[in-house]
C-alpha positions in Angstrom: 83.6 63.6 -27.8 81.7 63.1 -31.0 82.1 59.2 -30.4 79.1 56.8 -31.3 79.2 54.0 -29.0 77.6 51.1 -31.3 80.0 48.3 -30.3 78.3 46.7 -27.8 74.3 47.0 -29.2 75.7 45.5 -32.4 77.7 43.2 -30.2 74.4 41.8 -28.6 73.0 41.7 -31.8 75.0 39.6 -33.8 75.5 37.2 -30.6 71.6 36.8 -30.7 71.5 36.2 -34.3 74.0 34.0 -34.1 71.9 32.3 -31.2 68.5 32.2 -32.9 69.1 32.0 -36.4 70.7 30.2 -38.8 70.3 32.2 -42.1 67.9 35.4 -40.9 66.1 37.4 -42.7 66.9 41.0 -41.7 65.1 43.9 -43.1 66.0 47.5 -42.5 64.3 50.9 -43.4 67.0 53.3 -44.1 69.7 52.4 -46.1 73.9 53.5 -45.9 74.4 57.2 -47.6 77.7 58.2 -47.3 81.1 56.3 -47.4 82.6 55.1 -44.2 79.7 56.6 -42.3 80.3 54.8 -39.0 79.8 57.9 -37.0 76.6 59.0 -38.6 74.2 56.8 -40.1 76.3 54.1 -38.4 76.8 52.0 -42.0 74.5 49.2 -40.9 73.5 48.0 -44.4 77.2 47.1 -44.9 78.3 45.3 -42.0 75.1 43.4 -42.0 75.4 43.1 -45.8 78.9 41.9 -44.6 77.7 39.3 -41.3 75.0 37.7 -43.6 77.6 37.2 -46.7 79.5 34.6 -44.3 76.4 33.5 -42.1 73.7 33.0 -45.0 70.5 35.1 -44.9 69.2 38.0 -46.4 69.3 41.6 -45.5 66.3 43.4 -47.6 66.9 47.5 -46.5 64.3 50.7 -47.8 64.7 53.8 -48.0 62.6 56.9 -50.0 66.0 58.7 -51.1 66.5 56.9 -54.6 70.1 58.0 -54.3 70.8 56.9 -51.0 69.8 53.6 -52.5 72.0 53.7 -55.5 74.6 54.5 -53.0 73.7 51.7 -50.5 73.4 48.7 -54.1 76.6 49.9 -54.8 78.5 49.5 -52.0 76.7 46.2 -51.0 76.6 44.7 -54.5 79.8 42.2 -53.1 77.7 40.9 -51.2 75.1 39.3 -53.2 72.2 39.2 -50.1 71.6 42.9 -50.3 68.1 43.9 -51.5 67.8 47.5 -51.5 64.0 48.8 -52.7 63.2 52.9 -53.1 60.1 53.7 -51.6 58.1 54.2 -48.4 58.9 52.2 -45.9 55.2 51.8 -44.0 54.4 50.4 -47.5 57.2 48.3 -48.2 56.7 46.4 -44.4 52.9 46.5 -45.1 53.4 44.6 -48.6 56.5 42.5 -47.0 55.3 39.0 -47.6 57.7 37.1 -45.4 58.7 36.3 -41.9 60.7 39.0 -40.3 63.7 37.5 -37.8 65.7 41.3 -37.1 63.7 44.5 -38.1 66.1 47.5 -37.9 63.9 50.9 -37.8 66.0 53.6 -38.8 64.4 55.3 -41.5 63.4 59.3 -40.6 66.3 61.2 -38.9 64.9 62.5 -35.3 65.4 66.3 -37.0 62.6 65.3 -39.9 59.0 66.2 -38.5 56.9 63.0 -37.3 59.8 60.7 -37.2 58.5 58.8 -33.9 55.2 58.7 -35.3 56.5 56.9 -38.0 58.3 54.6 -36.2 55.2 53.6 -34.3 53.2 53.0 -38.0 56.3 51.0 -39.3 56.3 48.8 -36.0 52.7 48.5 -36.7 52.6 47.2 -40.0 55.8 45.1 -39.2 54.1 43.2 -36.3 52.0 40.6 -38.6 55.5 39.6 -39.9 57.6 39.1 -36.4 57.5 36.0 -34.1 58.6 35.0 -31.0 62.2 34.9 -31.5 62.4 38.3 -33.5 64.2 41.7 -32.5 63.4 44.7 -33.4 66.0 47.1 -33.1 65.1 50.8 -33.5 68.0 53.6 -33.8 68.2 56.7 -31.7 66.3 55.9 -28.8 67.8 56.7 -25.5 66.2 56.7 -22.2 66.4 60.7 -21.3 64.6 61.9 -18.1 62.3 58.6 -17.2 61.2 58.5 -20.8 62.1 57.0 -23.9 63.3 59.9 -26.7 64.2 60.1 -30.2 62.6 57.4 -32.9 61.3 54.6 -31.0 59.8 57.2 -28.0 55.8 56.1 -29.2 57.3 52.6 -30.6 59.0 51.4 -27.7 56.4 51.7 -25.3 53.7 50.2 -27.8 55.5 47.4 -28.0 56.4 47.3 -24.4 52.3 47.4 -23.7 52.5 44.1 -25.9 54.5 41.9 -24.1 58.1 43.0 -26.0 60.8 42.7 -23.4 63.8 45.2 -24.0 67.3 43.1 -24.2 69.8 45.8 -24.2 
């Protein structure tokens, strides 16, 4: 009880990564907050931080907390492919000059007012960036009741009505 199963979405993701890419560009909103935070936030700007270290690519995360992000340089700084920006994360996609390979949506927790509207703006913004081999990955959507809950509940289904296919 209290266990956050993660090990086989992250599973499909690295294998997928590891399939498509050969030094991805990865960019997160929502950054690590708390040490050893696997249950919780789930710590992905770490173990990516970690994956990309070894693999080669870049892992550029956001978040609006600035000490969040002074938590999340810190404890990535080993890495040395860690960008970590303060600041809106709508904007930060929207001024994102690059191609985006994995976008990880995870920045508003589902108890913050208008989180799955801003997962549907961030997706938005994001799409000019993605291709055909990119995933989008968005945190704390489960399928509850013949609909899709939580943060991606208005992203999902946009970018279902676009052609997206859902992998796991």
């Amino acid at each position: 009880e209290g266990y956050s199963d993660r090990h086989r979405s992250f599973d499909i993701l690295l294998t997928q990564i590891s399939r498509r890419f050969a030094e991805p560009t990865v960019v997160e909103t929502g950054v690590i907050r708390a040490e050893e935070d696997w249950g919780g936030a789930g710590f992905f700007t770490y173990w990516m931080g970690a994956f990309l270290s070894r693999r080669g690519g870049r892992l550029f995360s956001v978040d609006t907390d600035a000490a969040n992000c002074s938590f999340a340089r810190e404890w990535t700084a080993v890495f040395g492919c860690v960008n970590v920006h303060n600041g809106d994360s709508v904007a930060f996609l929207d001024s994102f000059n690059e191609s985006i390979d994995i976008l990880y949506l995870d920045s508003l927790d589902t108890t913050q007012i208008g989180h799955q509207e801003h997962a549907l703006q961030e997706i938005e913004v994001a799409m000019p960036k993605l291709h055909d081999r990119s995933l989008v990955l968005i945190d704390d959507t489960p399928w509850t009741s013949g609909q899709w809950t939580g943060k991606g509940a208005k992203a999902v289904p946009w970018l279902l009505e676009r052609g997206w296919k859902i992998v796991y």
